[in-house]
C-alpha positions in Angstrom: -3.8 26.3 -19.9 -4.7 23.4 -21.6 -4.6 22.3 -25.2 -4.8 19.6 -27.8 -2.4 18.6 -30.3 -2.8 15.7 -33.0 0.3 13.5 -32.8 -1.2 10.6 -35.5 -3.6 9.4 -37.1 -4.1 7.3 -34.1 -3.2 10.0 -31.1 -3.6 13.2 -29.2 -1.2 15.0 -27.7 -3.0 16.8 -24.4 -0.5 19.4 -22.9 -1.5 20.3 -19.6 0.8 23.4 -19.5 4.0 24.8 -21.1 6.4 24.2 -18.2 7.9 21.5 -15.8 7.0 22.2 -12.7 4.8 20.6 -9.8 1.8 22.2 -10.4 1.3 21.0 -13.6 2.6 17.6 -12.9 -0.2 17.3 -10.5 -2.5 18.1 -13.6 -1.0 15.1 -15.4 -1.6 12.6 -12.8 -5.2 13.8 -12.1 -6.5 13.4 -15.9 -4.4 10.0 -15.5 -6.8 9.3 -13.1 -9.1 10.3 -14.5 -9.1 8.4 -17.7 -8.2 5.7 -15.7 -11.5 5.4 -13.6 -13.4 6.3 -16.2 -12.3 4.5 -19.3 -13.2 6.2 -23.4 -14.2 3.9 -25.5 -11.7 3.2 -28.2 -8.8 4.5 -26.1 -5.7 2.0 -26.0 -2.8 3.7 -24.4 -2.0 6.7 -21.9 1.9 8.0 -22.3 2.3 10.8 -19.4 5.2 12.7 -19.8 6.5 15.9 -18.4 3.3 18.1 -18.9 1.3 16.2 -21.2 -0.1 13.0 -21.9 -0.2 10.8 -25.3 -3.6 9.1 -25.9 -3.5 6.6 -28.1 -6.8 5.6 -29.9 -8.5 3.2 -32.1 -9.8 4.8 -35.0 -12.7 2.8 -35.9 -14.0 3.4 -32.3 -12.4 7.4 -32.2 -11.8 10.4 -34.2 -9.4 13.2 -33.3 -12.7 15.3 -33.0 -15.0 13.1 -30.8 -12.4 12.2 -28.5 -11.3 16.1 -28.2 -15.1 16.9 -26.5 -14.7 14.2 -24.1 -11.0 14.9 -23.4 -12.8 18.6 -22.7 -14.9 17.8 -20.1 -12.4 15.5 -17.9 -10.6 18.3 -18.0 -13.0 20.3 -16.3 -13.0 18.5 -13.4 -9.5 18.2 -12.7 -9.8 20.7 -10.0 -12.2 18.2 -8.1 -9.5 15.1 -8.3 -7.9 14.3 -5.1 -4.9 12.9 -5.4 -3.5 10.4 -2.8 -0.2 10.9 -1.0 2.7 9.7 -3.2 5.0 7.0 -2.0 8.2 7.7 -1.1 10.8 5.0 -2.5 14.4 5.0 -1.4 17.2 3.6 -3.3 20.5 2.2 -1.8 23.4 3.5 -3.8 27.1 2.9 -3.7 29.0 6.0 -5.2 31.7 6.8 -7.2 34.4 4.0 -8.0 33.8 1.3 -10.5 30.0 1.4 -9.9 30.0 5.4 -10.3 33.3 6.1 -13.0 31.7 10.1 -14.0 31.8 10.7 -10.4 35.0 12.4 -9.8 35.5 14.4 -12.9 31.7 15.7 -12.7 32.3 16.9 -8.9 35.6 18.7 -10.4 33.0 20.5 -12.9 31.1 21.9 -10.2 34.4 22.4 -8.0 33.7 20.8 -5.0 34.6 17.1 -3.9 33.1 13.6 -4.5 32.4 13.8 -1.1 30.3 16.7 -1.3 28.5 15.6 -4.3 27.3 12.4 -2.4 26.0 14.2 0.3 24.4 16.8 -1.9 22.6 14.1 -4.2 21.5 11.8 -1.1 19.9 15.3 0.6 17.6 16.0 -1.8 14.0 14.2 -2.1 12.9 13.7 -5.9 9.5 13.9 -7.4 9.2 11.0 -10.5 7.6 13.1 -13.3 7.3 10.1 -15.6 8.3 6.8 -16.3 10.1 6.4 -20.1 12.9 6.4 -22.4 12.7 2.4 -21.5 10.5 0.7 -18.9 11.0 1.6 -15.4 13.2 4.7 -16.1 12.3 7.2 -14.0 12.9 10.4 -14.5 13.7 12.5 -11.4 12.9 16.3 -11.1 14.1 17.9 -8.0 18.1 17.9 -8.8 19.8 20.7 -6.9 20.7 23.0 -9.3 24.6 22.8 -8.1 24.8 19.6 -9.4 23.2 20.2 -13.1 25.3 18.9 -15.7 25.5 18.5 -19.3 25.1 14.7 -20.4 28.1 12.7 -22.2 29.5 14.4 -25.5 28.8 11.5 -26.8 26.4 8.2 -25.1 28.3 5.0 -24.1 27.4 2.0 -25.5 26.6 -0.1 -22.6 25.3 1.6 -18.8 25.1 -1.0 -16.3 22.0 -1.9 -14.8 21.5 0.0 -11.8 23.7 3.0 -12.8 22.2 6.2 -11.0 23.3 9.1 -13.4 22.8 12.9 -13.6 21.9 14.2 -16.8 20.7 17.9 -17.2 18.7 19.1 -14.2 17.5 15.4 -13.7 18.5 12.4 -11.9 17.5 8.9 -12.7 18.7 4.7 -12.4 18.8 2.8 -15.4 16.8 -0.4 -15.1 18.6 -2.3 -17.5 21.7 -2.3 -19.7 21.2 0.0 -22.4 23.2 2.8 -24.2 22.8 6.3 -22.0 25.0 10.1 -21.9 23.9 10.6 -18.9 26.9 10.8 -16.1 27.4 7.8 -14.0 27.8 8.5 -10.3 27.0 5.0 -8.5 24.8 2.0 -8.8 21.8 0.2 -6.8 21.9 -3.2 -5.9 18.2 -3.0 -6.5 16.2 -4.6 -9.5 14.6 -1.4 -10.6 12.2 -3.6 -13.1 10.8 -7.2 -12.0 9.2 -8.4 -15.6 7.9 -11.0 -12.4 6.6 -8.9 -10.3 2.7 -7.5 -10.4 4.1 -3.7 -10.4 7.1 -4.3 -13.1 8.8 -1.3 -12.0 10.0 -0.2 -8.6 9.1 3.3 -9.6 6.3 4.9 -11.1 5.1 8.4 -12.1 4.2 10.5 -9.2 6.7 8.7 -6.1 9.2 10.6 -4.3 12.5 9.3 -4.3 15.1 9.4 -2.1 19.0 8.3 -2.3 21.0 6.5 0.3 24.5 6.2 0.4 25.7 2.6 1.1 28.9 1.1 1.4 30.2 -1.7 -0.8 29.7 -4.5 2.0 25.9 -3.3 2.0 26.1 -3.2 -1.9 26.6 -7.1 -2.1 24.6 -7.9 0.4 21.3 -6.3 -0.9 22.6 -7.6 -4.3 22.0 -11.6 -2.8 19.1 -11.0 -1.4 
């Protein structure tokens, strides 16, 4: 189930399956930590994703070799790693309009109403498989599949901070301005990364998310708090 690929000079690649799925998500997190309470010598960086992680190392300390025996027996005792119950996180969101422009003509994809699509998107609880793309994007499995939808032919230059999009089978708010394709169907009033703050990010991998719906009113008010 498990295997090793080298990514650099300076990396390895550990898949912990060939799929997206909870299971294997679960497999992520536990070698996270893992690795975490039990440091390698030489290791720099961990970069989860979907169902691997990126282990970046310093090569005077590590080879590709040394660190693959170690890696081998963490991951013979994943099955022993309890995990602790996620957090769930909700975000406020004020759809459709100015703060969510795709809204309208990605309901009219799918056939059914804004409406609909709200109420569809704020139902459903999320699972955060890993936090990337830039810091403090989360990216969201657990999309009903109704509302799967291509991203943007082509990206937009400028996504407002706090956008909450749908692109693919996922789900996700952009913490900052940045280009993005995915499709724009509201925006949080929340700051999704505090550089300030201890955490950074509001989210992190392994949190279930949930939507709210929130009028405009609301959406100002949380915004001056």
């Amino acid at each position: 189930m498990s295997r090793f690929q080298y990514a650099s000079d300076q990396s390895l690649m550990v898949y912990l399956g060939d799929s997206i799925d909870v299971p294997t998500h679960h497999r992520v997190l536990k070698l996270l930590r893992l690795l975490e309470a039990e440091p390698i010598a030489g290791v720099r960086n961990l970069h989860p994703a979907y169902n691997s992680v990126l282990i970046v190392f310093d090569p005077v300390i590590q080879d590709h070799a040394a660190l693959e025996r170690t890696l081998a027996q963490y991951l013979d005792r994943l099955d022993a790693v309890v995990l602790p119950e996620p957090r769930t996180v909700e975000i406020p969101v004020c759809y459709g309009g100015d703060y969510g422009p795709d809204l309208e003509e990605l309901a009219a994809m799918h056939s059914m109403t804004a409406e609909r699509v709200v109420e569809i998107h704020s139902s459903a609880a999320y699972l955060a498989y890993f936090v990337g793309f830039v810091p403090g994007f989360a990216y969201l499995g657990g999309l009903p599949g109704v509302l799967a939808t291509p991203r943007l032919p082509a990206p937009r230059k400028r996504v407002p901070r706090g956008s909450v999009a749908i692109g693919g089978s996922h789900t996700g708010v952009y913490p900052f301005e940045t280009p993005g394709g995915w499709r724009l169907i509201g925006k949080t009033p929340l700051e999704i990364f505090d550089a300030a703050s201890v955490e950074l990010s509001r989210l992190r991998i392994g949190d279930r998310v949930r939507f709210r719906p929130i009028a405009e009113q609301e959406f100002h008010a949380l915004e001056c708090q």
